[in-house]
C-alpha positions as CSV (number, residue, x, y, z in Angstrom):
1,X,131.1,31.8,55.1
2,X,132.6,32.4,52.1
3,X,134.3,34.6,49.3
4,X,134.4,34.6,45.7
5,X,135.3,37.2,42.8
6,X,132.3,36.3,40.7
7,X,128.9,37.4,40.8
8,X,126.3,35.0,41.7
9,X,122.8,34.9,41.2
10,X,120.5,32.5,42.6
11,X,116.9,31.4,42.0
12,X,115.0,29.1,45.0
13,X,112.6,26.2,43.2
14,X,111.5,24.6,46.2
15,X,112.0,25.5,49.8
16,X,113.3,27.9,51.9
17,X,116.7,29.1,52.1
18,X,118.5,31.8,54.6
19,X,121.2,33.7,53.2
20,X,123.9,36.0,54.7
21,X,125.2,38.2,52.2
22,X,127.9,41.0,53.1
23,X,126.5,40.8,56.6
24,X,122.6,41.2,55.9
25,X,120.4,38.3,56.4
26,X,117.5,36.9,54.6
27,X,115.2,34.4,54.0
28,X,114.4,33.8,50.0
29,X,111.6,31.1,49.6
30,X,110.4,29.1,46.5
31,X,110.3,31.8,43.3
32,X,112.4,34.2,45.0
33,X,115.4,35.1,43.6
34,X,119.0,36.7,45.1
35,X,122.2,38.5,44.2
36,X,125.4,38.4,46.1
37,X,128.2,40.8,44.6
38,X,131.8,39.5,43.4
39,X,133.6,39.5,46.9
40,X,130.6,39.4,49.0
41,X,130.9,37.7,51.9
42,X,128.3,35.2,52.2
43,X,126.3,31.9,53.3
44,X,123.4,29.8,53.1
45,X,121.7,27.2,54.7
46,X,118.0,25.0,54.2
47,X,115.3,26.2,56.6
48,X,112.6,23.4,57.0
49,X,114.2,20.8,55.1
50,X,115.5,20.7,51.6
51,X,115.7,23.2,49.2
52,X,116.5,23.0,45.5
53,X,118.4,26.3,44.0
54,X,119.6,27.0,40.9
55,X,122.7,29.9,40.3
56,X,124.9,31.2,37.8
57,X,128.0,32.7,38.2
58,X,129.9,35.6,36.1
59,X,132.3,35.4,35.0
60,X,131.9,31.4,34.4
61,X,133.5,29.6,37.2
62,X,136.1,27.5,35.8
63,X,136.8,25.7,38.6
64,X,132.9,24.2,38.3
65,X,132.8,22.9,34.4
């Protein structure tokens, strides 16, 4: 689990992938999307092998360029 002050947002392509977000879990498959809030606790993991995700922070993570 984890922290951040940005907002991230999170799209599934492929797979399946459950997420803890500020203590509620839940499972976002392929075309699903997600939202954690800046400061959210949160985690994810692959169910049934891999998944491919695509996210985007805001403000820009400047530690990730």
């Amino acid at each position: 689990e984890h922290a951040h002050p940005h907002e991230q947002i999170g799209t599934v392509l492929k797979g399946e992938m459950q997420l803890s977000i500020a203590g509620e879990k839940q499972i976002v498959t392929a075309g699903g999307a997600y939202h954690v809030p800046s400061g959210a606790i949160h985690s994810g993991r692959c169910l049934k092998g891999p998944a491919e995700v695509i996210e985007m922070f805001a403000p820009v993570r400047e530690d990730w360029r």
